[in-house]
LOPAMI-522568 format. One line per 5 residues: number of its first residue (from 1); their letters; for each residue x, y, z of N, C-alpha, C. Coordinates in steps of 0.1 Angstrom, whole numbers, plus 2048, in hexadecimal, padded with zeros to 3 digits. Layout:
BEGIN
NUM> A> X/Y/Z/X/Y/Z/X/Y/Z; ...
//
This chain:
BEGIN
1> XXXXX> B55/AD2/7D7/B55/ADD/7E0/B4A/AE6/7DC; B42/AED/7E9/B39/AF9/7E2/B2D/AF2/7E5; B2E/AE5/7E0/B1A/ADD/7E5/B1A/AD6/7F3; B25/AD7/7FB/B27/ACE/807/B17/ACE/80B; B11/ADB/811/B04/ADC/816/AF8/AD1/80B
6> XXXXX> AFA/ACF/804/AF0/AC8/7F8/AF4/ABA/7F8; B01/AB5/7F8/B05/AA7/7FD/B02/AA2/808; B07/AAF/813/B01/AA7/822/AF2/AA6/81E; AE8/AAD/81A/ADA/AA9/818/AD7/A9C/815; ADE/A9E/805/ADE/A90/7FF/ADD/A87/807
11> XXXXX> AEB/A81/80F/AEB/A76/815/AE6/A76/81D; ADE/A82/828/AD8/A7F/832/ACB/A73/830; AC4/A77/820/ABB/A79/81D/ABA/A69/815; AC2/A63/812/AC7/A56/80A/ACD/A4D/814; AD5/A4F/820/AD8/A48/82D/ACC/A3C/82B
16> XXXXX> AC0/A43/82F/AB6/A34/836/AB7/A2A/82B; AB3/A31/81C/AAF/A2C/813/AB9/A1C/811; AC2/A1D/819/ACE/A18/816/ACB/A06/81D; AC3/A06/82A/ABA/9FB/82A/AB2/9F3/826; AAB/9F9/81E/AA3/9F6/814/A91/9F4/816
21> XXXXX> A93/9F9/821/A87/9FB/827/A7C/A04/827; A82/A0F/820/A79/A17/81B/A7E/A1C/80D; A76/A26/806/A79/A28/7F7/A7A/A38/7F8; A82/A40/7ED/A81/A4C/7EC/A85/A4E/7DD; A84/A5C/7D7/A89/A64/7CD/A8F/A70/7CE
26> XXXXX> A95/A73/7C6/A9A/A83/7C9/A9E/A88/7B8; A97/A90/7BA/A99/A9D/7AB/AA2/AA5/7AF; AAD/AA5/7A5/AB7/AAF/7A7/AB7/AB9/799; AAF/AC6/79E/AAE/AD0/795/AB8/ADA/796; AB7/AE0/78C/AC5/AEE/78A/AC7/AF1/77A
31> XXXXX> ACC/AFF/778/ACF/AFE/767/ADB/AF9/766; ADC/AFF/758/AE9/AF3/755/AF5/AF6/759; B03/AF1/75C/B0E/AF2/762/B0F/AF6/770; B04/AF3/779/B00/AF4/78A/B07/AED/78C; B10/AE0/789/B11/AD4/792/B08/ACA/794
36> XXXXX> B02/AC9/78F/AF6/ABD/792/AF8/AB3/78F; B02/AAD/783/B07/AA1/783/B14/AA2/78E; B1C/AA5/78D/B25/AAA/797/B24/AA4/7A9; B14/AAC/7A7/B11/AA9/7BA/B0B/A98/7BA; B05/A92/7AF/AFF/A85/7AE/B0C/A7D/7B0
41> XXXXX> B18/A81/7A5/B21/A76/7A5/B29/A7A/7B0; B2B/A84/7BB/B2A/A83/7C9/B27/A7C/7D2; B19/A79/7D2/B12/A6F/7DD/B15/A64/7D5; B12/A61/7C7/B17/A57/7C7/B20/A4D/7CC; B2B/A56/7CB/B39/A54/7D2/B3F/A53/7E1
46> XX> B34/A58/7E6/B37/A5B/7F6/B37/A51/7FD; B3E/A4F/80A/B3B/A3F/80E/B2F/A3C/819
//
């Protein structure tokens, strides 16, 4: 809860990638205890 807006990005942003037809990266910056692992193991998760 709290990063919904940063997850919907996420997956907007990883959706295509998911074809395999094109390539991307994404830097997830913040200091420490932001949630950054947190929001990663999120999308990771998401279906």
């Amino acid at each position: 809860a709290g990063r919904q807006r940063e997850l919907h990005q996420l997956e907007e942003f990883l959706a295509p990638l998911a074809t395999g037809t094109c390539a991307g990266a994404v830097i997830v910056l913040g200091e420490a205890g932001t949630g950054k692992s947190h929001l990663i193991h999120a999308v990771q998760h998401s279906p």
